[in-house]
N, C-alpha and C positions, 0 to 999 in steps of 0.2 A: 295399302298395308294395314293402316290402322280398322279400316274399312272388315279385313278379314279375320282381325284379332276379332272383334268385338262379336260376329257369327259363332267365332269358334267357342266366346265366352258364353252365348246364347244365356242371356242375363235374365229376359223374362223366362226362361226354363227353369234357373235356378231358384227363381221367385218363387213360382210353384209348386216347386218343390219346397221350399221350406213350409208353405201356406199347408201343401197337403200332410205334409211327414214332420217328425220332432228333431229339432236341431240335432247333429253329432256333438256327441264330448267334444270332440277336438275340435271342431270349430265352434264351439259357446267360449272353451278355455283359450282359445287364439285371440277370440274377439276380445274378452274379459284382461286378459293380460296386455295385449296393445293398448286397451283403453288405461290400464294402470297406469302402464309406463308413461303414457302420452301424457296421463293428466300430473300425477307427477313429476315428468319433466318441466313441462309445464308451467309448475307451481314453484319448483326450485330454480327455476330463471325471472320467474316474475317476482320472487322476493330478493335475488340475487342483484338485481337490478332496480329494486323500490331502493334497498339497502346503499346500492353501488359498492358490491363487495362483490366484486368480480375474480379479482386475485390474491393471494393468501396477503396476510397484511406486512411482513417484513417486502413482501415485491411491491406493494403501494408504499410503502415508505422509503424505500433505496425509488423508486421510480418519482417521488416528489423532491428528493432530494437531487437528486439527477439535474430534474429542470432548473431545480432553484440555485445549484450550484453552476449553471451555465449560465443563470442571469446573471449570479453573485461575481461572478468571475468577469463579466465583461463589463457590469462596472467596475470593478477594480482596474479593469485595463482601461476603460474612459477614464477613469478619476487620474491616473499615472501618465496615461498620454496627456491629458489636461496639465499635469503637473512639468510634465517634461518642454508644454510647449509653451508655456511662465518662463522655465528655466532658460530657456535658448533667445528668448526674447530679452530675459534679464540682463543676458551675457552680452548680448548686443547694445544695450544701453550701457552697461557698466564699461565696456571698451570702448565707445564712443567719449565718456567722458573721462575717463584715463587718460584718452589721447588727447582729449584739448588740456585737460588741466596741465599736463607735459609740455603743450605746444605753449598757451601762456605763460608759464613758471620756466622756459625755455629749459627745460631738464629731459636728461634720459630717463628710461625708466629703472637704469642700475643705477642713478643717483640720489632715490629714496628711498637705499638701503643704508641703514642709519642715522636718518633723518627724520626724527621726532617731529619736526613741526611742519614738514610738507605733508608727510604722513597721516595729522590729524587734520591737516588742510585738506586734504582728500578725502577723508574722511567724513567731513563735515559735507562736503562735497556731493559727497555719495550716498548721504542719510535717504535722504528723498527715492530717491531711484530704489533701496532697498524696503524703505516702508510701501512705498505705493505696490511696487512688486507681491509681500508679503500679504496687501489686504487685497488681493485680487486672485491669487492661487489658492486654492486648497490647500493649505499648511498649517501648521502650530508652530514655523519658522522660518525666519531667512536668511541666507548670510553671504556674505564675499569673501576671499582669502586669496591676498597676493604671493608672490614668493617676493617679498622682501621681510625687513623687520627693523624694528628701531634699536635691535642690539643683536647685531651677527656674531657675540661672545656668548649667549644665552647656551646651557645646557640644562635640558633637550634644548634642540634648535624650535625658533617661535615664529608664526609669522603673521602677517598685520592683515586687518580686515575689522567688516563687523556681523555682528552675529546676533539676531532681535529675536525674542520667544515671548510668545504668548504668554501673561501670568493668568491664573485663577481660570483657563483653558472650561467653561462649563456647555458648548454646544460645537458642532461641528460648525455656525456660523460663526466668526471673528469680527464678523464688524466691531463689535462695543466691547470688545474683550481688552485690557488695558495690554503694555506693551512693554516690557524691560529689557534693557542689555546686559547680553549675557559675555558676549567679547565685545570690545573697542576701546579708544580711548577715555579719558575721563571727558575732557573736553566737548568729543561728540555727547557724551551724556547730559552734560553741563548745557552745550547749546541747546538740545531739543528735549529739556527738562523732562529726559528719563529717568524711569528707577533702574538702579543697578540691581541687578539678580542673583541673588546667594550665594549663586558660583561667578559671579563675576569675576575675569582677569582681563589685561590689557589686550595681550596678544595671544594666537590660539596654536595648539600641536597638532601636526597632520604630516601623516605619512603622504599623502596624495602625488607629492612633486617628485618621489621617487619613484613612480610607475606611471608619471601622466600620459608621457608619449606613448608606452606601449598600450595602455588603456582607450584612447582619443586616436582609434584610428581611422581611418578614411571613411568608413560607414558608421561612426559611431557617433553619437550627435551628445548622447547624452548616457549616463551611467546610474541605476537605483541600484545602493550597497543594501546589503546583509540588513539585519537589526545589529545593531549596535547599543555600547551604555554611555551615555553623553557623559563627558567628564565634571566631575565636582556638582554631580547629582544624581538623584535616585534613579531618572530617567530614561528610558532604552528610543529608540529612536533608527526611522529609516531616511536615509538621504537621498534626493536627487539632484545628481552633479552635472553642471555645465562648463567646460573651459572656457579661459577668458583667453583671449591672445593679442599681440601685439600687432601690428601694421606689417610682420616681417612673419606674421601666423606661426610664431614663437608661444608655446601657451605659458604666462605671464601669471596666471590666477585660474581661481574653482570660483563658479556661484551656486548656486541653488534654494532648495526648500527643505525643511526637517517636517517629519510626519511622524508625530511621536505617538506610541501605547494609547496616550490619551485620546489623541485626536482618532487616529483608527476606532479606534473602540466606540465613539461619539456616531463618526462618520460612518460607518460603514457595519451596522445593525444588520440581523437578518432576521425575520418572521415568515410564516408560513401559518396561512388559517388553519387548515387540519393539523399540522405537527407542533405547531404553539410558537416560542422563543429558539431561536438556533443559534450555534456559536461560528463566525467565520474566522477565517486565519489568512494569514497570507506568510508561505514557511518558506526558510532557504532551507538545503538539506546542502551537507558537507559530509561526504562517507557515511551516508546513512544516518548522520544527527542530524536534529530536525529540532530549529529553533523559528522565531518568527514572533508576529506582532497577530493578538484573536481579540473579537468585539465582545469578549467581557474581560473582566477587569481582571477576575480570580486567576484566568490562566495568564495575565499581562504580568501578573504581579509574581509568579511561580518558577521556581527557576527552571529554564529553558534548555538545561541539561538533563532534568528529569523526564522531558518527553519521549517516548518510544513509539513507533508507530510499526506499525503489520496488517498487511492484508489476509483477509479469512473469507474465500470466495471472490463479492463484488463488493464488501464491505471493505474500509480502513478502520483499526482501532486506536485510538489515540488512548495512550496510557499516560497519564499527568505522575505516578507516582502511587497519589492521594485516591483518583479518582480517576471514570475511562471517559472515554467519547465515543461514539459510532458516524461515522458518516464518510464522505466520498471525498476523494481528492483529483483533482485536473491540475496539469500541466500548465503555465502561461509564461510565454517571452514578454519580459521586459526588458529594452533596451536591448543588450546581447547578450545578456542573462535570462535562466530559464528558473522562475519559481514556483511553486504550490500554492496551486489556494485550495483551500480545506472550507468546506462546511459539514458542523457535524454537531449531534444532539447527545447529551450526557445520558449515560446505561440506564440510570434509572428512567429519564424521560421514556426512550426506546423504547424500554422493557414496557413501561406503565402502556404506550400507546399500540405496542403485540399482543399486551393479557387483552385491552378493550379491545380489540380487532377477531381477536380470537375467543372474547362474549359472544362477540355480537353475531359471529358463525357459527360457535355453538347452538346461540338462538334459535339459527335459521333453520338448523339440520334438526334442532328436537323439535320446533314447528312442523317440521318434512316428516320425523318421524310419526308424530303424533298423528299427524295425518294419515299418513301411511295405515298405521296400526289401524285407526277408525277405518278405515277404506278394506282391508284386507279384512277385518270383521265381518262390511256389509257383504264383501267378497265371499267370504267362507258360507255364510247364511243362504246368500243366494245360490251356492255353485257350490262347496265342497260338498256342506251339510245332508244336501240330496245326494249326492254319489256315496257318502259310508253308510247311510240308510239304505240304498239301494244294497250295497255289498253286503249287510245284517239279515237282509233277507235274502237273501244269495242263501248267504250261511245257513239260516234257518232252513229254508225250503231245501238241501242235498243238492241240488240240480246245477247246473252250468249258467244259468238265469236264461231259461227261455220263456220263463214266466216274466220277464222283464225287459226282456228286446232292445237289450245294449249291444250294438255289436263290438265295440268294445271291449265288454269284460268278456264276453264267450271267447274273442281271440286273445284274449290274452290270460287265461285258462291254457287256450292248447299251448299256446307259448310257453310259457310255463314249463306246460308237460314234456316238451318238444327239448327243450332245455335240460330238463333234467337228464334226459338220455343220453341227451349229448358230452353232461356235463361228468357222466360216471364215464361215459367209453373216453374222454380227454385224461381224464382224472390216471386211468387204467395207462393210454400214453405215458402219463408225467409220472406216474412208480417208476417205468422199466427205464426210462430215460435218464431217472435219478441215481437206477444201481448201477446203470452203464457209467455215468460217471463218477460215482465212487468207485470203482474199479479203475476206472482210466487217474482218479486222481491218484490212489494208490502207486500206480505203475510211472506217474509221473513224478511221485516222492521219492520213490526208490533211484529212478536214475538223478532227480536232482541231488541227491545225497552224496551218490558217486562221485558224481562233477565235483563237489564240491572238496571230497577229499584229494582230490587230482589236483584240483584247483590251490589248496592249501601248501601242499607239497610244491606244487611249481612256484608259486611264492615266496614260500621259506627259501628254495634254492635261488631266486632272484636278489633276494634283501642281502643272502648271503655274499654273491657276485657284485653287488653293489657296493657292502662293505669296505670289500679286497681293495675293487676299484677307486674305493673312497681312500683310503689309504694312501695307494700309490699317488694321485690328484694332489694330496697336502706337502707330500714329500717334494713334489713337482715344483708347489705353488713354493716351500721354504727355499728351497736351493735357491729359485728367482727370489724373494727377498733378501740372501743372504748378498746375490752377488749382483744385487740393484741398491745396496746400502751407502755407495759411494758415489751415488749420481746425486744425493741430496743436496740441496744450496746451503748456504751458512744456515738462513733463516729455520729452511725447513730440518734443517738437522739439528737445531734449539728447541722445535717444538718438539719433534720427536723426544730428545731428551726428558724433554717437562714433563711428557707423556708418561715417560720410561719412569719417572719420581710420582706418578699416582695423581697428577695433574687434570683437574676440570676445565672441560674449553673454555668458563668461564674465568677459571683462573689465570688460565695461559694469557688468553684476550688481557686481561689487565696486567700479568706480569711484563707483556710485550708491547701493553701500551698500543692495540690496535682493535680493530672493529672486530666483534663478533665474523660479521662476512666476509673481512679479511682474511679468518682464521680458517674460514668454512674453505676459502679459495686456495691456499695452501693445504690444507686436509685433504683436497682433491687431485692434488699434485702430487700427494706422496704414497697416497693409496694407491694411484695410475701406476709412477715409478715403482712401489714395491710389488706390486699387485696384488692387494689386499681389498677387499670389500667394506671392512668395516675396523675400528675401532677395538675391537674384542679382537680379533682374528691377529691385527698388528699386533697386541700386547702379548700374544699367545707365543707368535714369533721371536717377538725380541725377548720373553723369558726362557725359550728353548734356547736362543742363539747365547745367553749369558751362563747358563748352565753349560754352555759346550766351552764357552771361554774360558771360568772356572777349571774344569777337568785337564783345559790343553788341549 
């Protein structure tokens, strides 16, 4: 096959011929233009790729963000899994000695509810197992919390534990960080010659033992809450909880670790060589608000009411308020909760890293042009230059250029000619075709015009029979309200009333002492009954029906 292409191309024939004869236009200008294109392709791949600016620069920056948000993201889920598997280990040490301190002190564990000094005897107890805990997890805290308390008359209700926070918190390492209590007793502070912490109180508030069993269920090991604001400090903070339970897997207590603003922000940094500094998040969203703990401080500190987020394309925009962010957010289970994590670069960063991206391709293309233009010079010189000289003397010498042996321009001379003839007898076509249809348009206005007044009149006589109809239909619908006016309940025939005195459902709702929906749910019961549509429609009724009273 290829055998018989290559005869039929008969390559050295063609050789010869160009050897004997002078290239055609059209093949100088095929070969000249391939060569362009080729070299300028070429050259705008080879700088596209010295450059490594392959794709416009907001798809390299959502596409570095991408990655970096999928590392960012699965350490946070190591950091959290790491935390949670602190917690579950705590839980099991702190129920271990729950149960012996019980088993020596020969006590239940309802009978260290009001009991002051077994309380801090456990406590004292239990110091150890919480600090070693605390310097081994990733934390900025630690804490235990029983359901008992040394005064079951407290309001709010209080219950006993301790609760240790890093002071002066300056690296995500804690080793050499000092350590103060922020819940427990004095005593535990007294023995293990802590400082008390500016919020320090005895015993701590927690909603937790009113939801623990439904929270701690069969697959549930462990729980990371919301961000939170730590009480009696400026503090926000996220928790991870573990149940403690008793021998009878009664759950008895919470332990865990606090992971405060600070600590995230410390811990959990994010940079990027080409994009510089970037801000991470880790967000709960609640109906579409979006709060949570970021690795700088400005937005830690910023109220987390002010946050708005929306996607634009494959972008998110984080609105601060004050100021925007750009960047991507991913989905992640923790625990049996589903949170955000967010990494994302402030607008003007963005912006400053689009305008260079969008230099440096400017660069590339006035390079390409410039080239170009120098190229398309040497191009003109070598290859146009001789063709409009050839055609000047065309011009000069009258003749079709046989004094010049283009065949080329002789055919396309008769082309030309050949054209114009053609182009007067089409021309002559498109007259008569144009009067035939002005004429047809003519005859098509005149009957649309007719239709139309046909059209107008059968209209008017329809609206009119609608009227009539309309009419008769209201007369229908009052009779049915007059003699459906006695099916109403006590209730619904008060509103009706209140109605009847110029009454707003708002007003009604309060004068009745009932919900908005309530009112909406009876509303719908007396439209049904009278059968009325609306509001307006009822009042229209009941002031014809009081006019007829009136009269008699």
């Amino acid at each position: 096959m290829n055998t018989k292409r290559f005869k039929m191309l008969d390559i050295t024939k063609i050789i010869k011929q160009i050897k004997a004869e002078s290239v055609s236009m059209r093949r100088r200008f095929v070969i000249y233009i391939i060569s362009a294109i080729a070299l300028v392709l070429s050259l705008i791949l080879l700088l596209l790729n010295l450059f490594g600016v392959m794709n416009p620069t907001n798809s390299q920056i959502l596409d570095v963000l991408d990655t970096q948000l999928l590392s960012y993201a699965d350490d946070i889920e190591h950091d959290y899994n790491k935390v949670a598997a602190h917690a579950l280990s705590f839980s099991d040490q702190i129920e271990t000695t729950v149960e012996s301190f019980l088993a020596e002190n020969n006590l239940a564990f309802e009978d260290l509810k009001n009991n002051a000094d077994a309380l801090s005897a456990l406590q004292i107890k239990l110091y150890n197992t919480v600090y070693l805990n605390m310097q081994l997890a990733p934390s900025s805290g630690a804490f235990y919390i029983l359901d008992t308390t040394v005064n079951d008359q407290s309001d709010p209700q209080l219950f006993n534990g301790i609760y240790l926070k890093y002071i002066n918190l300056y690296s995500e390492n804690t080793v050499n960080n000092d350590i103060a209590l922020y819940r427990g007793s004095f005593s535990t502070a007294k023995e293990n010659n802590l400082t008390f912490h500016s919020g320090w109180s005895n015993e701590m508030r927690t909603d937790f033992f009113n939801h623990c069993e439904s929270e701690f269920t069969k697959d549930t090991y462990y729980i990371l809450s919301p961000t939170t604001e730590i009480p009696d400090t400026w503090e926000r903070a996220r928790y991870v909880y573990a149940p403690i339970r008793d021998s009878k897997e009664q759950i008895i207590g919470v332990c865990g670790f606090e992971v405060n603003d600070l600590y995230f922000q410390l811990s959990k940094k994010a940079h990027d060589s080409k994009l510089g500094q970037l801000v991470g998040a880790l967000l709960d969203e609640e109906q579409g608000n979006y709060s949570g703990q970021f690795s700088s401080n400005r937005y830690n500190t910023s109220n987390s009411n002010d946050l708005k987020v929306s996607k634009i394309d494959k972008t998110t925009i984080f609105d601060f308020g004050t100021e925007k962010c750009i960047g991507k957010t991913r989905k992640l289970k923790l625990g049996n909760d589903t949170f955000t994590v967010a990494l994302m670069m402030t607008e003007s960063q963005y912006t400053a890293q689009v305008r260079q991206g969008q230099i440096k391709i400017a660069e590339i293309i006035l390079l390409v042009v410039l080239f170009a233009f120098a190229y398309c010079l040497f191009m003109s010189n070598k290859f146009v230059a001789p063709i409009l000289k050839m055609i000047e003397q065309l011009k000069r010498s009258g003749n079709h250029g046989e004094q010049l042996k283009i065949r080329e321009i002789d055919d396309l001379f008769a082309f030309l000619a050949q054209k114009d003839v053609a182009h007067e007898e089409q021309l002559k076509v498109l007259e008569a075709a144009k009067q035939a249809a002005e004429e047809e348009t003519q005859r098509t206005k005149i009957a649309y015009e007719k239709a139309l007044e046909e059209y107008e009149l059968a209209q008017s006589e329809l609206l009119q029979l609608a009227e009539e109809q309309k009419k008769k239909i209201v007369l229908e619908d009052y009779d049915y309200f007059i003699c459906n006016l006695k099916t109403l309940t006590p209730a619904e025939s008060r509103i009706y009333e209140l109605y009847l005195e110029g009454k707003t459902a708002h007003e009604i709702a309060a004068i009745l002492g009932i919900q908005e929906n309530t009112l909406k749910y009876h509303n719908k019961n007396i439209y049904s009954k009278l059968g009325v549509s609306s509001r307006k429609q009822l009042l229209r009724f009941a002031a014809l029906k009081q006019q007829q009273d009136k009269k008699g």
